[in-house]
Wavefront OBJ file of the C-alpha trace (Angstrom):
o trace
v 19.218 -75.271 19.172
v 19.531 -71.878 21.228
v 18.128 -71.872 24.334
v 16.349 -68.908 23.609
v 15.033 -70.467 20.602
v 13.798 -73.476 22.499
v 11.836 -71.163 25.302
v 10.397 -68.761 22.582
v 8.613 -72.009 21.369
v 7.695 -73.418 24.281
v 5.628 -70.702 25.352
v 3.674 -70.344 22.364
v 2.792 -74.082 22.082
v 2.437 -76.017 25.237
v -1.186 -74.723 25.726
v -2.091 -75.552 21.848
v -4.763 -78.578 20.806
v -1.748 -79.325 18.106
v 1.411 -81.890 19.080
v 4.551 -80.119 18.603
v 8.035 -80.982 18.972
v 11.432 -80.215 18.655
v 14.079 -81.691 17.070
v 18.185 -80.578 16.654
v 19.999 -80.832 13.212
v 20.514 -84.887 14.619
v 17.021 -85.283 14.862
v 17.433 -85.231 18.681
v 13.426 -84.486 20.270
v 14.517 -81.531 23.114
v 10.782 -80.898 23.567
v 7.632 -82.612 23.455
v 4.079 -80.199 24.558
v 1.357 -81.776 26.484
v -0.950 -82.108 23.055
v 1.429 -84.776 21.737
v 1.444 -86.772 24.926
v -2.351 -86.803 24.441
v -2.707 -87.748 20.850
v 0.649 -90.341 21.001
v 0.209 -91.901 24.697
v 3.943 -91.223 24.880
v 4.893 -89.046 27.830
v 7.526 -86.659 27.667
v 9.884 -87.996 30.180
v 9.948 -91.009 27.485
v 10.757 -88.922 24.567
v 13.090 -86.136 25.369
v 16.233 -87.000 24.328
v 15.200 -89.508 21.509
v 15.802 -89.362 18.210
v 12.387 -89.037 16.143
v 13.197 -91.896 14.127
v 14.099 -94.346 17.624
v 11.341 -96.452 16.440
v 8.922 -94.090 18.209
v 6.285 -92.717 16.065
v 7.591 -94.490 12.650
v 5.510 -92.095 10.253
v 4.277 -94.437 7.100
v 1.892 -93.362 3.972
v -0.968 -94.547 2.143
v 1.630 -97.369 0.858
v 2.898 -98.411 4.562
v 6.178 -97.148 3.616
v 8.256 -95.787 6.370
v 9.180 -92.496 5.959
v 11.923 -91.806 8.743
v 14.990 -92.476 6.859
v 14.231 -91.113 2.998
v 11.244 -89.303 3.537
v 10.840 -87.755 6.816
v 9.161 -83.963 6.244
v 11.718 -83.218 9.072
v 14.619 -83.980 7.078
v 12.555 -82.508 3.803
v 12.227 -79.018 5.986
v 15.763 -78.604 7.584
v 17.253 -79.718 3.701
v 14.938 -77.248 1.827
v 14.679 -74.834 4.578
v 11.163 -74.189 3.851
v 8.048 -75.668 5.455
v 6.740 -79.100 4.783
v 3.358 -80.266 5.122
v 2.040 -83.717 4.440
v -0.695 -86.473 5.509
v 0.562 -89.228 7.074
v -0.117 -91.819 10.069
v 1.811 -92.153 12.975
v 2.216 -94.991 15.556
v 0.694 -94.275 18.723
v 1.761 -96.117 22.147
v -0.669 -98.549 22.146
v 0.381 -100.160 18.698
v -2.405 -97.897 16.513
v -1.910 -96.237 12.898
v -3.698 -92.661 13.423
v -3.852 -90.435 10.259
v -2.522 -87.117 11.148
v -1.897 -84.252 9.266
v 2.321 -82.528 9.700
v 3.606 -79.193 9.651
v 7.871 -79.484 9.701
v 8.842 -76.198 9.944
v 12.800 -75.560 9.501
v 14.268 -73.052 12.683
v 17.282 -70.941 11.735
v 19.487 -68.463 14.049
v 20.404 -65.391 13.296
v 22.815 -66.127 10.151
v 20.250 -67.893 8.882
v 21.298 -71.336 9.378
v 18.970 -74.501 9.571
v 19.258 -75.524 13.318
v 16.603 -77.866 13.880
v 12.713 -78.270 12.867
v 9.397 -77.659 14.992
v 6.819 -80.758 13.822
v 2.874 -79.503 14.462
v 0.581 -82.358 14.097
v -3.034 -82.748 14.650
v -5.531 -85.348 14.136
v -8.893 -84.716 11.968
v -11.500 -83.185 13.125
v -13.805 -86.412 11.828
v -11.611 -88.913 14.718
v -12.650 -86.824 17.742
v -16.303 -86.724 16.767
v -15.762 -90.313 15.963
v -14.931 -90.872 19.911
v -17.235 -89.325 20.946
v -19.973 -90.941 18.996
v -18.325 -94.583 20.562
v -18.545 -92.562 24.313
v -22.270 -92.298 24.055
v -22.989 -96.134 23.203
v -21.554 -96.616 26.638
v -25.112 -96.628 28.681
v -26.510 -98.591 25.799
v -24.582 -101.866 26.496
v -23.192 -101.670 22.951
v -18.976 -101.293 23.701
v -17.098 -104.358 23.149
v -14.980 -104.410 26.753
v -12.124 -105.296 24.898
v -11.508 -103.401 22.518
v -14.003 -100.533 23.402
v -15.345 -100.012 19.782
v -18.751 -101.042 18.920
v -19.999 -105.079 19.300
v -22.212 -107.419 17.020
v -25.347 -106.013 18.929
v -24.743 -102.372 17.581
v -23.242 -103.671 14.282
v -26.517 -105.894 13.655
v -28.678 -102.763 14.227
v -26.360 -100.206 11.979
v -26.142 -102.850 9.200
v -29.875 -102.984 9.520
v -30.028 -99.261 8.915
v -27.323 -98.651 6.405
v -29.573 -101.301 4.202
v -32.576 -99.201 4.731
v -31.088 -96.436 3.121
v -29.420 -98.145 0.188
v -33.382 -98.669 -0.691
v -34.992 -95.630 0.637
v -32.100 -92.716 -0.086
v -30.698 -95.035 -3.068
v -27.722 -94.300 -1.380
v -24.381 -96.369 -1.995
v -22.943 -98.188 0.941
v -20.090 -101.000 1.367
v -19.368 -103.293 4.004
v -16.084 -104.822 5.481
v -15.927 -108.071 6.721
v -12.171 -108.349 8.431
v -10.714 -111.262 10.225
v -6.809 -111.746 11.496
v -4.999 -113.949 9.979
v -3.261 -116.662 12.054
v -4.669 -115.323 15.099
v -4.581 -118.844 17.001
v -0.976 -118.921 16.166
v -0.086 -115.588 17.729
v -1.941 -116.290 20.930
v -0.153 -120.109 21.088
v 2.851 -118.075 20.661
v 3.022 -115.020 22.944
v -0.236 -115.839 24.825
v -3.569 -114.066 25.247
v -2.246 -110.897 26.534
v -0.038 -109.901 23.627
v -3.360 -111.245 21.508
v -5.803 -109.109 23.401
v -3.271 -106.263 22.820
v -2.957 -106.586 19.257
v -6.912 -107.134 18.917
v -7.012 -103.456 20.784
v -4.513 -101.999 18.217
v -6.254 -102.948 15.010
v -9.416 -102.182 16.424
v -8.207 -98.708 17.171
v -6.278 -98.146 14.072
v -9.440 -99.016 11.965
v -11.629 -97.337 14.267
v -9.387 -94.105 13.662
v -8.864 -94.141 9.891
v -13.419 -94.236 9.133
v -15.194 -91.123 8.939
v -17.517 -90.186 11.478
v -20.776 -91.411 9.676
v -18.969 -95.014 9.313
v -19.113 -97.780 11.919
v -16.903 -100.088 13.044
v -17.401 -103.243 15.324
v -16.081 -106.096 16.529
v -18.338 -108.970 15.527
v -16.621 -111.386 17.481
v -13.212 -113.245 18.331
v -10.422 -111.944 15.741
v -13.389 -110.505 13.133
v -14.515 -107.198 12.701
v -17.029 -105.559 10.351
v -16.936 -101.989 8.956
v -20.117 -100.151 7.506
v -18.810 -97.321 5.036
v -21.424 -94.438 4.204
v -22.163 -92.739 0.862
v -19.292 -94.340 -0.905
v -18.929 -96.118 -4.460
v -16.945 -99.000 -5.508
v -13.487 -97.722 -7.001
v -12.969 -95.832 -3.488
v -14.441 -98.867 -1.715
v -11.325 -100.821 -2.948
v -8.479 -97.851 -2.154
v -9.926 -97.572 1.182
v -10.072 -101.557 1.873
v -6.348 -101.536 0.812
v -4.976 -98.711 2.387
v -6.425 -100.064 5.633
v -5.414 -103.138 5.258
v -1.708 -101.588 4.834
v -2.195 -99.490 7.942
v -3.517 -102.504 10.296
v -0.240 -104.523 8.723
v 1.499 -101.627 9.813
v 0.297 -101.698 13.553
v 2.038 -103.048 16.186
v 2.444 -103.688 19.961
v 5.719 -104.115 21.845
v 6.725 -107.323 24.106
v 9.936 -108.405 25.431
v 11.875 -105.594 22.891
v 10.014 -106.917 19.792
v 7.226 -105.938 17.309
v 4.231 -107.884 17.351
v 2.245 -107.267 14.648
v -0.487 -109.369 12.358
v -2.583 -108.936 9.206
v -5.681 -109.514 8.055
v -8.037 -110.841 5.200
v -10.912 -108.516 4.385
v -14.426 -109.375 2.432
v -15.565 -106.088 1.119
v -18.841 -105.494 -0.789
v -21.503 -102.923 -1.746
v -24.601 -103.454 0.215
v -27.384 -104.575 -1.816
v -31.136 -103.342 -2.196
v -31.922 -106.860 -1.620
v -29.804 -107.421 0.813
v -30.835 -108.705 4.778
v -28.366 -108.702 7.815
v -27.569 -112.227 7.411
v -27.307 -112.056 3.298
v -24.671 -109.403 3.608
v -22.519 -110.784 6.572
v -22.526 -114.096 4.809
v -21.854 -112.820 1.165
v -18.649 -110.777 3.224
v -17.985 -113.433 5.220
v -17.260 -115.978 2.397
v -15.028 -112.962 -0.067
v -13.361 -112.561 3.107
v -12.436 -116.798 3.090
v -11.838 -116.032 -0.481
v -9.324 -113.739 0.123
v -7.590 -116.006 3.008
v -7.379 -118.882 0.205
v -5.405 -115.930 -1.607
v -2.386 -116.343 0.667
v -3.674 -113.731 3.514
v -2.842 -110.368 3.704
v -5.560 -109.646 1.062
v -8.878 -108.114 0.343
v -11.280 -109.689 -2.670
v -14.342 -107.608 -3.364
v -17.639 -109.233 -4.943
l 1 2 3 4 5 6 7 8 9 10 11 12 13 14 15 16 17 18 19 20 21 22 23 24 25 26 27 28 29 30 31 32 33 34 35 36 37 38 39 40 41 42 43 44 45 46 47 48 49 50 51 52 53 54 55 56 57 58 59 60 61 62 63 64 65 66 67 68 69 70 71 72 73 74 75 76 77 78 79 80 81 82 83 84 85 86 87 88 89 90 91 92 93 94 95 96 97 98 99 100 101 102 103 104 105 106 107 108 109 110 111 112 113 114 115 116 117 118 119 120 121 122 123 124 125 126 127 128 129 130 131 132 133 134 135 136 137 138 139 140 141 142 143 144 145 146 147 148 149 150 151 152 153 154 155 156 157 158 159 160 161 162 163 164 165 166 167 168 169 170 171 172 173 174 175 176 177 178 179 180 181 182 183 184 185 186 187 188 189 190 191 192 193 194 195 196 197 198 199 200 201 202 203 204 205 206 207 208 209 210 211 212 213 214 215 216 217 218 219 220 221 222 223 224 225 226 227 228 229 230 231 232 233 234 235 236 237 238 239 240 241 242 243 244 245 246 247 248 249 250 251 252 253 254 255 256 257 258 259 260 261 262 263 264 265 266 267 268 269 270 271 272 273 274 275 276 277 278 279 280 281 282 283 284 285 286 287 288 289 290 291 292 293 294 295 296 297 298 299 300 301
């Protein structure tokens, strides 16, 4: 790519809320603004040089299917020479799936020959209002330290609601009820460290994929439970799956390999009748339903 190429861009996106980088016919990343450091964790200095498909960010779609090597909208935009724009989830630093939404954009000199591409990405509006909903139950006492999403405390109290308004607002709500499969085995194996990492990483990547209304919570050891607002049962299921795809699809590194773990999730539509403890146990026992399955499943009931 031509240097003047490279600077034209640079001024006009270092200072924007959108990640952007560039990439040579190769694939080669020559730049990489300060808005993709934020939203990735990955520093430049770690990036430059790369190729976008290094097992860095490691795109995947609703499916969990990789898209670097058949179905990368970089490749799609230098091919086509047109832009590309698609919804998909990247892999952040810390081992997270965040849904982002991608601009490739083909870059041509002056005979009009494909170059390179400029990627844009940004992260929905509904994730940042999510964190900042989770930074103001910080003086309440009701972050788990861990994994710094919600704990049972604040989950107890938001169940509690989310019930009251299935019978005053006859409003449709589901519940999660998620817990990691071999969990014990993975700590045994690479020790608590790598398991609080990968506890972090799931956390996150559910914690990014809910909608700003929704709650999620650790509700203690490997378990987690996810309230979903306004929502009826045929999306219920899509939405169990494709998370459970995206947490299968998280990761953390150690020693050069890829850690990574699934889960069995209980998912149900909460109940007029329903109490705190009626729901958590009627999730809890779909959710040992669906580890009798084989794992790696979700059962709804």
């Amino acid at each position: 790519m031509k240097k003047a190429i490279k600077k034209y861009y640079e001024t006009a996106t270092e200072n924007t809320i959108d990640g952007v980088y560039f990439v040579d016919r190769r694939r080669k990343i020559l730049y990489w603004n300060k808005a993709a450091e934020e939203i990735t964790g990955y520093k430049k200095e770690e990036i430059i040089n790369k190729r976008c498909f290094d097992n860095i960010l490691r795109h995947v779609d609703d499916n969990g299917t990789l898209l670097c090597q058949t179905k990368c909208p970089l490749v799609k935009a230098m091919e086509k020479g047109e832009i590309v724009s698609e919804n998909v989830y990247l892999h952040d630093k810390n081992g997270a799936r965040i849904p982002i939404y991608v601009e490739a954009i083909p870059v041509k000199n002056r005979k009009g020959e494909v170059v390179g591409a400029v990627e844009r990405f940004n992260q929905s509006w509904g994730l940042s209002l999510v964190r900042e909903n989770i930074q103001k139950l910080q003086k309440d006492a009701y972050i788990d330290p861990l994994t710094q999403i919600p704990n049972r405390r604040y989950l107890e109290k938001k169940i509690e609601e989310a019930i009251k308004e299935v019978n005053a607002l006859k409003r449709t709500n589901g519940f999660l009820f998620l817990d990691i499969d071999n969990f014990k085995r993975l700590n045994d194996t690479f020790g608590h460290f790598v398991g609080d990492r990968v506890l972090r990483a799931i956390a996150q990547t559910i914690l990014s994929n809910i909608k700003p209304q929704d709650t999620v919570g650790r509700y203690g050891g490997e378990e987690f439970a996810v309230i979903l607002k306004d929502i009826n049962e045929e999306n219920l299921r899509k939405f169990t799956n494709t998370l459970r795809i995206l947490i299968g699809n998280s990761s953390v590194d150690f020693d050069g390999s890829e850690i990574s773990a699934t889960v069995s999730i209980g998912c149900t539509l909460i109940k007029e009748t329903d109490t705190v403890e009626s729901l958590i146990k009627r999730a809890d026992t779909l959710m040992y339903e669906a580890k009798k399955k084989g794992k790696n499943t979700c059962v709804f009931g």
